[in-house]
N, C-alpha and C positions, 0 to 999 in steps of 0.2 A: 678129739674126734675119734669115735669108735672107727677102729677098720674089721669087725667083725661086721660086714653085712651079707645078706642071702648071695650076692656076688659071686662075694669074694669066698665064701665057705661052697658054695657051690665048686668052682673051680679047687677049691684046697681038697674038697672030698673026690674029686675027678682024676685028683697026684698032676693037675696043669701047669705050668713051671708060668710064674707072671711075678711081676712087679707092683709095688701101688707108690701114688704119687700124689701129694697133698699138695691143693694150691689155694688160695684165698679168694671165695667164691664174693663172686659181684650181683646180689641180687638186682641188681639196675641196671646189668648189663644188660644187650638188646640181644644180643647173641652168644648163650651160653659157653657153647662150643669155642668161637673164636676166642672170649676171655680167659677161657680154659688156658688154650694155645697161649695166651701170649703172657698168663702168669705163669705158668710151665717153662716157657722158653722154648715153645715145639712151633715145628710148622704146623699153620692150620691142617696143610693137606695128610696130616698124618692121625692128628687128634679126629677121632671117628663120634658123630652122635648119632644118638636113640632115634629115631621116630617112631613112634606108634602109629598105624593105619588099621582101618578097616578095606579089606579087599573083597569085592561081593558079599559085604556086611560082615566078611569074619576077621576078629584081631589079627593081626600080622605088626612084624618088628622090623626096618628097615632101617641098615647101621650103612651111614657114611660118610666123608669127611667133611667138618665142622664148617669148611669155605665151600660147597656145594648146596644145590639144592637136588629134591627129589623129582624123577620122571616120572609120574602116577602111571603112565602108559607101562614102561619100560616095567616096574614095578609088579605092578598086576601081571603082568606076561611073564616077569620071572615068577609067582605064587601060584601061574595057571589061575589068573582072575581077569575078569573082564573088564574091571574098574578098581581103583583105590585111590581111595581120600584120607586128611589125617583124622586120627581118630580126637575128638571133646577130649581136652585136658581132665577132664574129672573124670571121663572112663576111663582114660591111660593109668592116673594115679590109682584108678580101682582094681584095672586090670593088672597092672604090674605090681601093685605094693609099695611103691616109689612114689618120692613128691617128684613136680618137674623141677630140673635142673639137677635133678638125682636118677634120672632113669636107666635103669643097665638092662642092656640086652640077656645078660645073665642072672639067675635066681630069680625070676620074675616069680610072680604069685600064680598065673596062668599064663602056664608056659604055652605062648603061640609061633608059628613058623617065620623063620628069619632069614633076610637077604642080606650078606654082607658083601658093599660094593666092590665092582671089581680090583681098582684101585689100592685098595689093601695090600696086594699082590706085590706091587711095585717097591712095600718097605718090609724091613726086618722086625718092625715090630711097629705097633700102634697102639694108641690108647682110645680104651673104652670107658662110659662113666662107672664108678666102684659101686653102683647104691646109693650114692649119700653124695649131697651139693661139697663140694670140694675137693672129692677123692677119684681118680682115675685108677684105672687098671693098663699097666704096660705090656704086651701080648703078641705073641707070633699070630699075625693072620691064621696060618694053619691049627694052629692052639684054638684059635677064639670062633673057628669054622667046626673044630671037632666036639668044642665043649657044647657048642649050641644046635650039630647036625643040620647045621644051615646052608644054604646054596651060598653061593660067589655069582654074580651077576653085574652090568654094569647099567647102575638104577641110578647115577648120579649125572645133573645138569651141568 
């Protein structure tokens, strides 16, 4: 498995101090995220996923943990939008560069604005997807809010 991906080089060219973390991805899983977590060894509520949305029709990235879902309400309010839905799995893959179950909120192809849920907060580090169906990124909240110049909000159900 290459761990060169736009991610991870993104964060190495930023001097971000992170970790990565290889697990053996389940395409038949129903829930990426969770099998993430549970071939990891991590609680869900720490393993963070991608969403891709559109918020008043424009791309937005909303990263939260893997046992949650998203508050389109809460969501849009934190974008300053009036609505957000998820964004068609083949625009996400267009818009980021990423297949699904590989999405990172980081090195994205069109880099659009991101809320990383509050809850973050609460651990010393978290994992995000690497780029690529099997690879995680381990990460200070703080680290993965500065690399991406993203708000902190609390968008998670």
């Amino acid at each position: 498995m290459s761990r060169g991906t736009p991610a991870t080089q993104a964060l190495t060219r930023a001097g971000i101090a992170h970790d990565l973390a290889e697990y053996d991805y389940d395409p038949g899983a129903a829930k990426v995220g969770l099998q993430a977590a549970e071939a990891m060894g991590v609680a869900p509520a720490q393993v963070f996923k991608t969403l891709m949305v559109l918020a008043d029709g424009k791309p937005a990235c909303a990263i939260l943990p893997a046992d949650a879902e998203a508050n389109m309400k809460k969501l849009a309010a934190a974008l300053g939008a009036k609505s957000a839905k998820m964004m068609p799995p083949a625009e996400a893959e267009r818009q980021t560069g990423y297949k699904i179950g590989g999405v990172s909120p980081l090195g994205q192809r069109k880099r659009a604005p991101a809320v990383l849920d509050a809850s973050a907060a609460a651990h010393a580090e978290i994992f995000v997807n690497g780029g690529q169906r099997g690879l995680q990124i381990r990460i200070a909240p703080a680290e993965l809010q500065r690399a991406l110049g993203c708000t902190m909000a609390g968008i998670a159900r």
